[in-house]
N, C-alpha and C positions, 0 to 999 in steps of 0.2 A: 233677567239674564241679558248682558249683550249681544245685540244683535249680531250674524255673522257678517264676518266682513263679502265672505265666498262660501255659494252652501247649491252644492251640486247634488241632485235631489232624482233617485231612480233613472241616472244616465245609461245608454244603451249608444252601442257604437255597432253599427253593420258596415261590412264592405262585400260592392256586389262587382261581380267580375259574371260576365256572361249573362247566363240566366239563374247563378247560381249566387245566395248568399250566407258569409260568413259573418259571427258574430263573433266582436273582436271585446268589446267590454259588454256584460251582464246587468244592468241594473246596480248600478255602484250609484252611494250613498258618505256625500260625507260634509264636514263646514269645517272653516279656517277663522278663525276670530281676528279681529283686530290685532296686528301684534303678536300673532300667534305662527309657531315655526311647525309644519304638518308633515311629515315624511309620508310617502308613498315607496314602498318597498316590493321588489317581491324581482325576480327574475327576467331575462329575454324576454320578450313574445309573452308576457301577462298581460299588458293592457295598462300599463305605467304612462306610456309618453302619451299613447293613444287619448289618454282619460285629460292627460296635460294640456294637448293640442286644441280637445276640443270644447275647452275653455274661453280661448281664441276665435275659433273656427280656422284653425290652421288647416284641418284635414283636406286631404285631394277632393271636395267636391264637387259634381254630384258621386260620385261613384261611392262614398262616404255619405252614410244617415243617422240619425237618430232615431232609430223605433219609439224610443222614450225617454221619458227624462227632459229637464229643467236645470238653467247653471244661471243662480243668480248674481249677480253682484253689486252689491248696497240695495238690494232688492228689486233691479232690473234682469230681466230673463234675456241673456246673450243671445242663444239659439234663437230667439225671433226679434234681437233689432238688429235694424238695416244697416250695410255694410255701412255706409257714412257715420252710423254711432258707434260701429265697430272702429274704425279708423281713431276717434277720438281717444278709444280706449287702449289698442295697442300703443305700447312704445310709451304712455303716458302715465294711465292709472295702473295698468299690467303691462307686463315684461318680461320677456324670456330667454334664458339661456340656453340654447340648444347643445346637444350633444358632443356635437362636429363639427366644430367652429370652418374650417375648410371651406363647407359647400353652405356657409351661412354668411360668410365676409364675401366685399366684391373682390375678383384679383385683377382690377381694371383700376381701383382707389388706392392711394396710402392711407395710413391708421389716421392720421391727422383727418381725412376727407371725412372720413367712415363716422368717424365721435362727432365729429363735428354736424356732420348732415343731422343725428340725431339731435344735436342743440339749437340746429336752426332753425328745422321744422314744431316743434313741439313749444320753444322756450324764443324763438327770434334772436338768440346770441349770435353773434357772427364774429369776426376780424379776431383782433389782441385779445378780443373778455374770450371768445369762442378757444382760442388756443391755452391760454392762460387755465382754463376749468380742463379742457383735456390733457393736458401735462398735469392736471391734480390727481384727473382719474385714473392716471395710468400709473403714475407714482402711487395709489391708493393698491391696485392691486399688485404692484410688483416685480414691477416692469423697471428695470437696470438702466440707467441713461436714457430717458423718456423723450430727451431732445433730441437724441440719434435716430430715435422710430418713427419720428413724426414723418418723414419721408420712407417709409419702407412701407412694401408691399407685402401682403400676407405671406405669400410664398417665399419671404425673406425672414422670416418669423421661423422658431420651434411650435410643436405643436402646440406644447404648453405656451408658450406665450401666445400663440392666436386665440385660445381658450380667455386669458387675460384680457383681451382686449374685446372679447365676444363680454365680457362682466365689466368692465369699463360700459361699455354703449350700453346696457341694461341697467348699470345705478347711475345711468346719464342728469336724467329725471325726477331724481327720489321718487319711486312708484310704491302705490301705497300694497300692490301684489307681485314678488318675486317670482316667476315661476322654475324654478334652475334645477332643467334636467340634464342629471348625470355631470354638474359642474366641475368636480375637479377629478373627472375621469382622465383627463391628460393631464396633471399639473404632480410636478415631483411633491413628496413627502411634505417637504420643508415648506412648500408655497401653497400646498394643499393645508396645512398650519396655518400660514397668513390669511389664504382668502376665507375660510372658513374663520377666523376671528374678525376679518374684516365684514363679513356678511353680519355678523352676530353685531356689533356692535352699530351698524347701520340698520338695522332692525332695529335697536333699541330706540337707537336716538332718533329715527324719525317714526317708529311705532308702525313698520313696516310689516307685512304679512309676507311669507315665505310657503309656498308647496315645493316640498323638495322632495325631487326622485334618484332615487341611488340605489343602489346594489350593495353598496359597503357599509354590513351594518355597524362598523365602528363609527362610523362619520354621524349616523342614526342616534346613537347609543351618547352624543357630546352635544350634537347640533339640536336637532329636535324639540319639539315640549310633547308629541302625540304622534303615534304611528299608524298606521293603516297597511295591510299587510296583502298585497295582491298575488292570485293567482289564476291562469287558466280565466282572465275576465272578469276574475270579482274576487271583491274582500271578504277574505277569508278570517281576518280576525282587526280588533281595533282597541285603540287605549294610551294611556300616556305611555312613555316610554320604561318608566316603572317597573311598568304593570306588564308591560307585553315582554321584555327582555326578564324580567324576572319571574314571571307565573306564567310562561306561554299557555293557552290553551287550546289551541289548534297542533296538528302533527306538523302542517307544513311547514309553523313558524317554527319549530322545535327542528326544522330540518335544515333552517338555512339559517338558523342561530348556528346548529354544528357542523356546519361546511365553512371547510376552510383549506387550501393547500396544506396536505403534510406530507408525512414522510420524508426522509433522507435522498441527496441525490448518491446515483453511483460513488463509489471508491475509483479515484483518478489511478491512472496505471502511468507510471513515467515511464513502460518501455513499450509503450504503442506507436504505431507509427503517428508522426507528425501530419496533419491536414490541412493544416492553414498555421502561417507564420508570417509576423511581421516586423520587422525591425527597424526602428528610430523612422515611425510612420509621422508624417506631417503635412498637413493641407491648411496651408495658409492662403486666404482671399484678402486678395490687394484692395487696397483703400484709396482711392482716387480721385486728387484734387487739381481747380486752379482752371483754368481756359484748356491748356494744351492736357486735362487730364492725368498728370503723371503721379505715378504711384508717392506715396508721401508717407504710407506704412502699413501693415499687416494686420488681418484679425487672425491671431493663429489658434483655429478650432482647434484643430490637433496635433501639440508640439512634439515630437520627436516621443512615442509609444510603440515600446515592445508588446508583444502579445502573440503565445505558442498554445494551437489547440488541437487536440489530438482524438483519433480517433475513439469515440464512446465517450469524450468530457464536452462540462459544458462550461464555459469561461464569462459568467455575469458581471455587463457592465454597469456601474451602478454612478447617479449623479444627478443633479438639480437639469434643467432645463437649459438651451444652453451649453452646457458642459464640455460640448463634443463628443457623447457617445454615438448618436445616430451618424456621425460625420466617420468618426473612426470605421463603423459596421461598413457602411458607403465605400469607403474607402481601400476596405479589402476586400469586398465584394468589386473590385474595380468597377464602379458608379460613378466614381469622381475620380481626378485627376489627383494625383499624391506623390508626394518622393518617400525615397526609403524603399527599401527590399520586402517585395510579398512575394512569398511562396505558397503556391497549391498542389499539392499531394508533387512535393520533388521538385517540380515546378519553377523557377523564375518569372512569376506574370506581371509585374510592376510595370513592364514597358509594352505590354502584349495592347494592339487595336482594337478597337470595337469587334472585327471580321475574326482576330483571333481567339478572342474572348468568345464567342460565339459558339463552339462545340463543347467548350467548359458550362456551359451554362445552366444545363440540366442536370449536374454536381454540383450548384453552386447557387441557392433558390434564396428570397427574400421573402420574408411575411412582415408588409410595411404597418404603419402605427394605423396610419388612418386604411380604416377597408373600403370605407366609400369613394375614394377618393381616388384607389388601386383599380378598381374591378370595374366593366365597361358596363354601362346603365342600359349599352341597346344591345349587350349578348346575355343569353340565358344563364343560368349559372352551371349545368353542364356544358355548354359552350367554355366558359371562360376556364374549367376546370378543365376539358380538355383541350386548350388551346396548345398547354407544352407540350402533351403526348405529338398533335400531330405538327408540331413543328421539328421536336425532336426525336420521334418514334415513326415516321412518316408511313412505312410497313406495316404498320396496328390496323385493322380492320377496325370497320366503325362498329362492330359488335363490343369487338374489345375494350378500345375506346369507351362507350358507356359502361360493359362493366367495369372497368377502373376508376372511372368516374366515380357509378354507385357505390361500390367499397370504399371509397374517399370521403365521401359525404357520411357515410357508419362511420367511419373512424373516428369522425370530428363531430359523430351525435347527433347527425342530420339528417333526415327523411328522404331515399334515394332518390323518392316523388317527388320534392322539389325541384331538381335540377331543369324541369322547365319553365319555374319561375324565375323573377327576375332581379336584383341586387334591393332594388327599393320594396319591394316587396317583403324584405327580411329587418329586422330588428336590430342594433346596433352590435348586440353581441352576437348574432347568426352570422350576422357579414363577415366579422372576424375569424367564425370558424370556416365559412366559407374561402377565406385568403387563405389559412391552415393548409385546407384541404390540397389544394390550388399548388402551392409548393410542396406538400407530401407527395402530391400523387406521383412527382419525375423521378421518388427513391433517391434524393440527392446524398452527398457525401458532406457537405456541411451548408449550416442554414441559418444566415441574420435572420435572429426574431427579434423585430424593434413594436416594444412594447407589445407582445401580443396577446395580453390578456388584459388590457385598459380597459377593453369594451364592453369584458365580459362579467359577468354575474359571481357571486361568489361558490352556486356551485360548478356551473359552467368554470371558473378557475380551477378548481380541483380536479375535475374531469380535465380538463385540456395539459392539464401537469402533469398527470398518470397518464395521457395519451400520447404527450412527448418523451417521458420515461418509457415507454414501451417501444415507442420508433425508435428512439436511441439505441435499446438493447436490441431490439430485432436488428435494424441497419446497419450498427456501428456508427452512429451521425455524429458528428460534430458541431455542437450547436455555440453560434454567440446570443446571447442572451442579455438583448439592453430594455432596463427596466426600473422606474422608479419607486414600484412595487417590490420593497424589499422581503415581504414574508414570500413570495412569491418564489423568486430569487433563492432565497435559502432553502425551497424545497428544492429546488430544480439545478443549483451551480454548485461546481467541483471548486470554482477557483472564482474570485471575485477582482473586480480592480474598477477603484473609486477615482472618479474623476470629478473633475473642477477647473474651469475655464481651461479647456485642453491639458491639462496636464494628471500626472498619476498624484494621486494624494496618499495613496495606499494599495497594497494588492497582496494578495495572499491566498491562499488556504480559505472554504467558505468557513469553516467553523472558527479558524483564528479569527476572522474577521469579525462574528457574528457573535466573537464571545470574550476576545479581548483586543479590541480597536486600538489602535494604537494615536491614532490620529484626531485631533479634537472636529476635524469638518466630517470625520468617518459616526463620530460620536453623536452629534447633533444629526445625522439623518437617520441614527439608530434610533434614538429618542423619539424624532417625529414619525416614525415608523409605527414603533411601538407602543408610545404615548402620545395622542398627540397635544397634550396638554401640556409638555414641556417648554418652557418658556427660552429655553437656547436655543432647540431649534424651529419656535416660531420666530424668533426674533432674527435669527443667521444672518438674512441679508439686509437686516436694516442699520 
């Protein structure tokens, strides 16, 4: 038999806080071959990234151990060589895409510096050949005019595209181990299509090895040769993809083959009252050239878009990266500057200041893409959930205060005992429900939820569906709902409106949309949605 390429062998992961230790993976057992694609599957808080990390030895330690266990690789044991042979091995032989790209880019570099630093150090490429390979890599995964980004900083990126450029600097190197967790957890349908054929066919052709961790077992179910199925610290089942999606033999995997968002959203009522309205909305950012600076012409995120949302609907925005949907959300959540008429419950607030905006606020709550990014790393997470009570409940006693907190954290699934832990402490998809929490707890009137189920699990998606289906009906909420996540969307939106490069491509009724599109760019993210083997819309934007 061939030897493994990666053969991680009775691994054990503890984390000690105090005097007290928790055991975060069990004794997990498993090899990657040469060439071979390994999915790691399984929920939040299993022991997915953990088992990834400490491959590397990414983990916080020492506060992070091994009780046991061995990770070899070409049949060297990681956990005992010395960080200088570790160095060799990061970034070169192995590689990793993180989660959230955000808090893994520097926001001090442009994209050029970033790719580049990886060429320099590793490969000695510099100047023209150094620029000339990273205009390949970013062309390779997806990235729109690659000469205009070379000067932009992260924070001038969409999520998905900083995601992009976190998988540019990892197939920097050709490394002969992938390790890409949760990779195209921010990346629209249609580019979730391309990188996932782009990883596949860079596996082939340089005989590249892949550990890949997801939550979507459709990505599982295409990408893969073998799965591994984690739960609660350890594998609970293992096998080709065959074998495990066709004969499960475990409960759990039989439980997260059948989670999935369902059910139907509410029936829209046209004679509710109006909550949020905006009409011929547009935030154009000037482009500026030449010594003296002067504007020379416009990127316009968002041209001239209606949009009426009413109490108990929910109006899904749908669209590639880019698009302008988060800019639109931004927008009428007055975040950014925009012309055009926004009204809020009766309202004129288009022209309203920061100080007037300010008593509308706790009506008016955001649950942003990224959670790590949103929620303050030095306050506890009862802290930061009750931060809006007492800025805008000032009268709440701190009794009350925690209980709304604790009922905040049940709602969104989460252990009321946590609340004195702290954001890094949770899992990528906890964080998310924690930001949930965070803006339910002020019982708002309507609420941007920009991409809020990316992060999460697929049954964690199902739960957080039925959990904003029940806020809805309880509250009467009016929710905008931007998301690349199309099955998602169609459980949850009354009314849909597709975008592309600012503008409406289509909008309608979710079930007109969802059952006869009218639109050929509405068409191709229906296909990559649902298929993503369709070759229109892996191909869309090439």
């Amino acid at each position: 038999m061939t030897q493994p390429l990666l053969s991680v062998r009775d691994l054990s992961v503890a984390f000690h806080q105090g005097g007290a230790q928790s055991l975060a993976v069990n004794r997990v057992s498993f090899d990657i071959a040469p060439g071979e694609v390994m999915a790691l599957v399984g929920e939040s808080g299993s022991g997915k990234s953990v088992t990834a990390s400490s491959v590397l030895k990414l983990l916080p330690y020492p506060s992070a151990s091994h009780p046991s266990g061995e990770i070899l690789f070409e049949g060297r044991d990681l956990l005992k060589a010395p960080e200088q042979a570790l160095r060799a091995v990061r970034g070169n032989d192995i590689t990793m895409i993180f989660q959230e790209p955000m808090t893994s880019l520097n926001p001090l570099h442009t994209i050029e510096q970033q790719v580049s630093e990886i060429l320099e150090l590793h490969q000695a490429v510099t100047g023209a050949a150094a620029r000339t390979r990273v205009l390949d890599l970013l062309n390779q995964v997806g990235i729109r005019e690659p000469e205009k980004r070379l000067k932009a900083y992260p924070h001038e990126l969409s999520g998905g595209q900083r995601q992009r450029v976190m998988i540019a600097m990892a197939l920097a190197n050709r490394p002969k181990l992938l390790i890409a967790d949760e990779p195209t957890t921010a990346l629209d349908v249609t580019v979730q299509a391309q990188i996932l054929e782009l990883l596949k066919r860079l596996q082939v052709e340089y005989g590249m090895s892949i550990l890949f961790i997801t939550h979507d077992l459709g990505i599982v179910r295409r990408f893969a040769d073998r799965v591994c199925v984690m739960t609660k610290g350890e594998i609970v089942e293992r096998g080709t993809v065959e074998e495990v999606f066709e004969r499960p033999q475990h409960a759990y995997t039989r439980h997260l083959l059948a989670s999935e968002p369902r059910g139907e959203p509410p029936l829209a009522d046209p004679s509710r009252p109006v909550v949020m309205e905006g009409r011929d909305v547009k935030v154009w950012f000037p482009i500026k050239a030449g010594f003296l600076r002067r504007v020379v012409d416009h990127v316009k995120a968002v041209d001239g878009i209606d949009v009426t949302l009413r109490a108990g609907e929910t109006v899904g925005i749908v669209g590639e990266s880019g698009s302008g949907k988060t800019t639109l959300g931004l927008a009428l959540a007055r975040l950014i500057s925009s012309k055009g008429r926004i009204s809020f419950i009766g309202s004129d607030i288009g022209a309203y200041s920061f100080k007037e905006m300010r008593p509308l606020r706790d009506k008016l709550q955001v649950v942003f893409q990224d959670p790590y990014g949103s929620l303050s790393p030095r306050m506890s997470v009862g802290d930061i959930i009750a931060e809006g009570l007492t800025v805008h409940q000032p009268n709440m006693t701190a009794t009350e205060r925690d209980r709304q907190v604790s009922w905040s954290l049940e709602e969104v699934g989460l252990d009321p005992a946590t609340r004195w832990r702290y954001p890094h402490e949770f899992s990528g998809g906890q964080r998310q429900r924690i930001a949930i929490a965070r803006a339910m707890v002020l019982k708002p009137r309507f609420v941007m939820l920009d991409e809020p189920t990316s992060a999460l699990d697929m049954t964690v998606q199902a739960q957080v569906v039925d959990l904003l289906r029940d806020l809805q009906k309880k509250h009467d909420l009016a929710y905008l709902f931007i998301s690349h996540d199309l099955k998602v969307v169609k459980a949850l939106a009354n009314h849909v409106i597709v975008m592309r490069a600012g503008k409406v491509m289509e909008e309608g009724p979710s079930r007109q949309i969802f059952e006869a599109p009218q639109n050929a760019y509405t068409r191709a993210l229906l296909a990559a949605a649902f298929n993503l083997k369709a070759v229109e819309a892996a191909h869309l934007q090439q």
